[in-house]
N, C-alpha and C positions, 0 to 999 in steps of 0.2 A: 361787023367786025368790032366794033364798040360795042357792043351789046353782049358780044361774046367777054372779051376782056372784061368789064362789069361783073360779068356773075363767077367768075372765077377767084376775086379777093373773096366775096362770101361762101366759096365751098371752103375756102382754107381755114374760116372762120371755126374757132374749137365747138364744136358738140356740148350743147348742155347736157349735167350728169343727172340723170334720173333715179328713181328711187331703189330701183333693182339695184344700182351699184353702190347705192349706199349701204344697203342690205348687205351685201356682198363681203363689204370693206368691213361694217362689224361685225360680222361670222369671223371673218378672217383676224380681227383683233384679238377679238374672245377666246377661238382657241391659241393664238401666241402666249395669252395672257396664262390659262390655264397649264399651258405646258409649262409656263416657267413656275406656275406655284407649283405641279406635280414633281417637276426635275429638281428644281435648285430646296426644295423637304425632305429631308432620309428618315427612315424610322429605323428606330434600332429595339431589337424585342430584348425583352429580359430574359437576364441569364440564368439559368433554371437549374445549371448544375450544383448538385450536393455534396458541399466536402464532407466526406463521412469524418467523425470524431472518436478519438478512443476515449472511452470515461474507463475507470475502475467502479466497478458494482459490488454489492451482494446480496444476499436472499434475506430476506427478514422473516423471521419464524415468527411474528405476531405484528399486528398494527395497533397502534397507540394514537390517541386524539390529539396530541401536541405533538410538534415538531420539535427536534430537541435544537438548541442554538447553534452550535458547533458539530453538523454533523462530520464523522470520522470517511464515510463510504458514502455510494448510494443506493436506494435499494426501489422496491417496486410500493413500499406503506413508509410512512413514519415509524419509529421503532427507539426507544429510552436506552442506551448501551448499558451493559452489566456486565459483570464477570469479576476476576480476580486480579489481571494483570494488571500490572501499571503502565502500559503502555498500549494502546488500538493494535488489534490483531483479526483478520478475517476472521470470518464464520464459519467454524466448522460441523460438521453434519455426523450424528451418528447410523443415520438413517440409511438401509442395505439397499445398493444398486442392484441392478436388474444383472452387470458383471462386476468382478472382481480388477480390481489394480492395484499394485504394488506400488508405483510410482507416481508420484505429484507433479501431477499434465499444469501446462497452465491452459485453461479451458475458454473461451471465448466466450461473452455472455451468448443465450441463446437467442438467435436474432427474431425479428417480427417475420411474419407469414409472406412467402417469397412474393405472391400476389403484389402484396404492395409496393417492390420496388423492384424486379425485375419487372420487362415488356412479355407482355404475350406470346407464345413462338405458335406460329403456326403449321400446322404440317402440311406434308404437302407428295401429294400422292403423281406418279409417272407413271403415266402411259404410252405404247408406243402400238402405230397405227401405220402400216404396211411402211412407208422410208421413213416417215418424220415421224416425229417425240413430241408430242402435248404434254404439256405439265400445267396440272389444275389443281388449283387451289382449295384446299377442303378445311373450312374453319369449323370450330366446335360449335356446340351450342354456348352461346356466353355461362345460364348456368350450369350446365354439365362441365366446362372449365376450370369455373370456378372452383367447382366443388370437386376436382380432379386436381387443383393444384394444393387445393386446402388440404387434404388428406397426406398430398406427400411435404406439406409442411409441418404439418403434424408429427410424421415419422420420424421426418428430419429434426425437429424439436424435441420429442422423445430421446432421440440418439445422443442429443446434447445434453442433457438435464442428465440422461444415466451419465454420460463421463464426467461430468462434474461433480454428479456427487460419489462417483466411482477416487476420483481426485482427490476430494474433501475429507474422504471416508481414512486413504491413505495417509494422508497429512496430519489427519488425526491419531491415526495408529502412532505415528512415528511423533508428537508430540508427545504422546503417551509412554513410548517406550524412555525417549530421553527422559522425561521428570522421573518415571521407575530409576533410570540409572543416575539419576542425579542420587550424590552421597548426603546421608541425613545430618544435620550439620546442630549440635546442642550445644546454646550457649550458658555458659554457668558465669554469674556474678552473687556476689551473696544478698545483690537484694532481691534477683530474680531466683536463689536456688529455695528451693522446700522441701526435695524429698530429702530424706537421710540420706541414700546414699549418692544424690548428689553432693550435699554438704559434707559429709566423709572426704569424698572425690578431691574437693575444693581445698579444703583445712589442709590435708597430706599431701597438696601440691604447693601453696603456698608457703608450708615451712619447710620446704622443702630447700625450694630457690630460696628463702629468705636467711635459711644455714647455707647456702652455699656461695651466696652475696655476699655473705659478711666477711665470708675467709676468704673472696677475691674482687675486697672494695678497689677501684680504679686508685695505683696509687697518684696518680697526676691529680685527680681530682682532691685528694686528700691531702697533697704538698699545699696545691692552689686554694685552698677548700671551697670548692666548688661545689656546691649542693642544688635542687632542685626535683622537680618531680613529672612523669611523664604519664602516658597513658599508652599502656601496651595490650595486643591482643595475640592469643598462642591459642594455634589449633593443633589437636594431639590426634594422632591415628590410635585404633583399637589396641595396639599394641606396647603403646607407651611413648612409639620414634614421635619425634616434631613434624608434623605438616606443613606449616607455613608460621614465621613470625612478623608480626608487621606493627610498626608506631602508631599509633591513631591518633595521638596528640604529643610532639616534642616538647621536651624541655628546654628548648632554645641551645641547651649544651651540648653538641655534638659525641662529647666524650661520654655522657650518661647514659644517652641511647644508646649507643655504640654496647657501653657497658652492659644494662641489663639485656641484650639480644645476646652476650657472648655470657652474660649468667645465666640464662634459661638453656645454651648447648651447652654448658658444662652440667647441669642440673640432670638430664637430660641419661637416660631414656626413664619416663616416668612409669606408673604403676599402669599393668593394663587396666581396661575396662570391666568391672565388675558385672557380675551378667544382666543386673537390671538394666544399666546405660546400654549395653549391648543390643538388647531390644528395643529400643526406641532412638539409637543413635548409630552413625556411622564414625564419624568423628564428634570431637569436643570442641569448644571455643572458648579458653580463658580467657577473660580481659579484665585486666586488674590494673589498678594507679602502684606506680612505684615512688618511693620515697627517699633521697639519698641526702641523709642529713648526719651533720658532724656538731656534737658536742667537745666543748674542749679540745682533746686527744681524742677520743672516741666517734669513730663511723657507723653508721648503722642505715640498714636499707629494710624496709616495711613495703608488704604492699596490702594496698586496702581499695574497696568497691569505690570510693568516689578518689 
């Protein structure tokens, strides 16, 4: 009975831990650990979408080895701007489309080969087999794809290029017709005129308004005496009437200008155009200095190139 009691405190005694359970515990660490470096790291992939951007383009009819500082557009070469305007204007094309347009499209530049930004589309061929439906997938060869989607990039780029210069061709037309209808516009001063019968022109206009000033000098300005000198321009239609008259430089005096715009309509319808000016002009442009100056008693109105 003692003997029994005895060996019963040492079964309760703990179990030493041997090696397998050491093993055990750091497998079991190892993956804790692991799971927590796997869970608590996200990746996050980059964001691959393309904002597309609108540029304004054009086509450059030559390339040039310098870039020029200020370009106006963009095009596919460097290119030195010429021309006559005084202001940047697209490039127009004389060159004949494959069709004809009347009207000025706004055309989209032509894009790159659809290959490079559209996905591949696969096709995909059905079949059907006594109750069910297979559907099998039948992809191309990669080159024969390739060189199937190149072709109808191709066409599609062609289609583009004719309507743009179908566009170009139109815009030019109608450039063309406006500057046709623009009125021919000749200006006479006496130090630009040389033919005769410009200078004729000029002389029989001048004494003209300058006898018709005189016998309706401003009398305010002649109470006040008020004198000074302005700088006026008068455009004359073919057949003598006024087109337009306008100050290009006051005389500070309201009443003088005033004055010679109601001398040149009393003046007023002047001699037509003689047939020379008629072939090289639609209308006239005088622009002459007016003079209103008082001696003593005496008003007198002059006009002269400076």
């Amino acid at each position: 009975m003692n003997q029994a009691l005895a060996v019963e405190p040492q079964a309760l005694a703990a179990s030493p831990v041997d090696s397998g359970d050491r093993l055990s515990f750091t497998f079991f660490l190892a993956i804790v650990v692991h799971a927590l470096l796997i869970l608590g790291i996200s990746f996050k992939l980059p964001d691959h979408s393309n904002k597309s951007q609108t540029i304004e383009i054009t086509l450059a009819t030559h390339k040039a080895a310098r870039a020029p500082d200020d370009a106006d557009f963009l095009a596919q070469h460097n290119q030195e701007a010429s021309g006559t305007l005084d202001e940047a204007k697209q490039l127009t094309t004389e060159r004949q489309a494959e069709f004809a347009d009347t009207q000025v499209r706004d055309v989209n530049p032509v894009p790159q080969q659809a290959s490079a930004t559209q996905q591949l589309k696969e096709q995909q061929l059905v079949t059907t087999q006594s109750r069910s439906t297979h559907v099998a997938q039948v992809t191309l060869n990669p080159d024969e794809r390739t060189a199937s989607q190149q072709r109808e990039g191709l066409a599609e780029d062609q289609l583009m290029v004719s309507a743009e210069i179908a566009s170009l061709q139109a815009k030019l037309d109608k450039q063309r017709q406006e500057y046709a209808k623009r009125p021919r516009v000749r200006t006479l001063t006496s130090v630009s005129t040389k033919e005769s019968f410009d200078a004729k022109y000029l002389h029989d206009w001048s004494t003209k308004v300058e006898q018709v000033g005189n016998r309706n000098y401003p009398k305010e300005a002649l109470s006040r005496k008020i004198t000074g000198h302005l700088r006026l321009s008068v455009v004359i239609n073919p057949d003598g009437t006024i087109y337009e008259i306008k100050v290009l430089q006051s005389s500070g005096q309201r009443i003088l200008d005033d004055a010679a715009r109601q001398i040149v309509r009393l003046s007023a319808p002047f001699a037509q155009f003689p047939a020379e000016i008629r072939k090289q002009a639609d209308r006239l442009q005088i622009i002459r200095t007016w003079n209103f100056e008082i001696t003593g008693r005496d008003a007198a109105i002059t006009t002269s190139a400076n």
